[in-house]
C-alpha positions in Angstrom: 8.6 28.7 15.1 8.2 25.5 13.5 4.3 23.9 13.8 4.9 20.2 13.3 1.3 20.1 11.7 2.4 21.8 8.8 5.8 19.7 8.3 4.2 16.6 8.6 1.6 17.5 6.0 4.3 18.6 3.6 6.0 15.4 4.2 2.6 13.5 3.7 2.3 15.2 0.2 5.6 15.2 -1.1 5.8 11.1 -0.3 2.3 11.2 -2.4 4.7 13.2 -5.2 7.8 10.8 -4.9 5.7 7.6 -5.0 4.1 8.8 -8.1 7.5 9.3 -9.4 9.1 6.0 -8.1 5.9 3.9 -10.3 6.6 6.4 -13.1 10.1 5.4 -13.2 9.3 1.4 -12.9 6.3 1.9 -15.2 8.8 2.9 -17.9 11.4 0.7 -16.9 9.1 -2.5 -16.8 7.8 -1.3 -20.4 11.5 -1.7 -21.8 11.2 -5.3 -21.0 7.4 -6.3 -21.5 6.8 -8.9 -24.4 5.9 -6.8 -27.5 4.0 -8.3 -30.4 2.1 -5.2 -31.6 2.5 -3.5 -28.4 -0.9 -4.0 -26.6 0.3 -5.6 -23.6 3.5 -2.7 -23.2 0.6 0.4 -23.9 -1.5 -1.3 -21.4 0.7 -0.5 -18.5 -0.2 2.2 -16.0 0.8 3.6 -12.9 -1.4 4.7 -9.9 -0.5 6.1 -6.5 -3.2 6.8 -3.4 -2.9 8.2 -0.1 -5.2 7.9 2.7 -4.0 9.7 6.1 -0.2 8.4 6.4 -0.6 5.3 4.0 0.4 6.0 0.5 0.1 3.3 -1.8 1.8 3.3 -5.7 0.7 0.1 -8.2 2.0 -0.6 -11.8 -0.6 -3.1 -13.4 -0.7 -4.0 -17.2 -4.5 -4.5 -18.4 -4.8 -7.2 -21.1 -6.4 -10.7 -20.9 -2.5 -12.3 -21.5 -0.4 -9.8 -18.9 -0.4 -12.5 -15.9 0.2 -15.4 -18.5 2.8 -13.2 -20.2 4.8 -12.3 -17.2 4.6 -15.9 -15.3 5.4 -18.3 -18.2 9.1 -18.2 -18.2 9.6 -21.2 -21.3 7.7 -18.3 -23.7 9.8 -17.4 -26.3 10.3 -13.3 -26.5 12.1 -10.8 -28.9 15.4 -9.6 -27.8 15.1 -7.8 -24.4 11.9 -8.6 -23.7 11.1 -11.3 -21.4 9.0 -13.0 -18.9 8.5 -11.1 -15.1 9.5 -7.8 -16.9 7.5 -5.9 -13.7 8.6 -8.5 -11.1 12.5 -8.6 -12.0 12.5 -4.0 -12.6 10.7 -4.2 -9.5 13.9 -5.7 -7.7 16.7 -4.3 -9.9 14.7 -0.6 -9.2 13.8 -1.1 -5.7 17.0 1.5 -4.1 16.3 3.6 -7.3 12.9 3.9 -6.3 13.3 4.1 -2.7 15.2 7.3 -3.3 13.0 8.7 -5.7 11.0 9.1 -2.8 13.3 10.0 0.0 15.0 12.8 -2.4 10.8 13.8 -2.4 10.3 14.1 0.7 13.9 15.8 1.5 12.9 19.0 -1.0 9.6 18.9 1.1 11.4 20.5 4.2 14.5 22.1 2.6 
């Protein structure tokens, strides 16, 4: 017999696990385009994931006084392949990648 308690808390935890992964995998992907001068502002970048009942939450944030100035200004001149919005535009070009980072998660949780 199946108890529906214990599926739904496997699937709670295992979207906790794939969301992890998904900011993981934009974390590193956002990191390849980040402006790099000595590498503060790429190092910087982290990746965080919370759950509170059903909600789950993931966040990739860079922590340096220039992040927000570095990622909005789009006349800034970078290195090659590194440019301006390098969270906001791996954000959009990752979002399906992502999205089944999570789903394949949650699919292993009931397999």
């Amino acid at each position: 017999m199946i108890n529906i308690d214990d599926v739904m808390a496997k699937l709670a935890e295992a979207a906790a696990d794939g969301m992890d992964d998904a900011m993981q995998h934009l974390l590193t992907e956002s990191r390849k385009l980040a402006p790099i001068e000595e590498g503060t502002l790429e190092r910087s970048g982290t990746a965080t994931t919370a759950s509170e009942g059903d909600a789950v939450e993931g966040a990739v944030s860079y922590n340096t006084p220039y992040a927000v100035i570095q990622h909005e200004k789009t006349g800034y001149r970078h290195d090659a392949g590194r440019q301006a919005k390098y969270l906001e535009d791996p954000w959009v070009a990752e979002a399906d990648t992502m999205g089944d980072i999570i789903a394949t998660a949650m699919r292993k949780a009931i397999d």
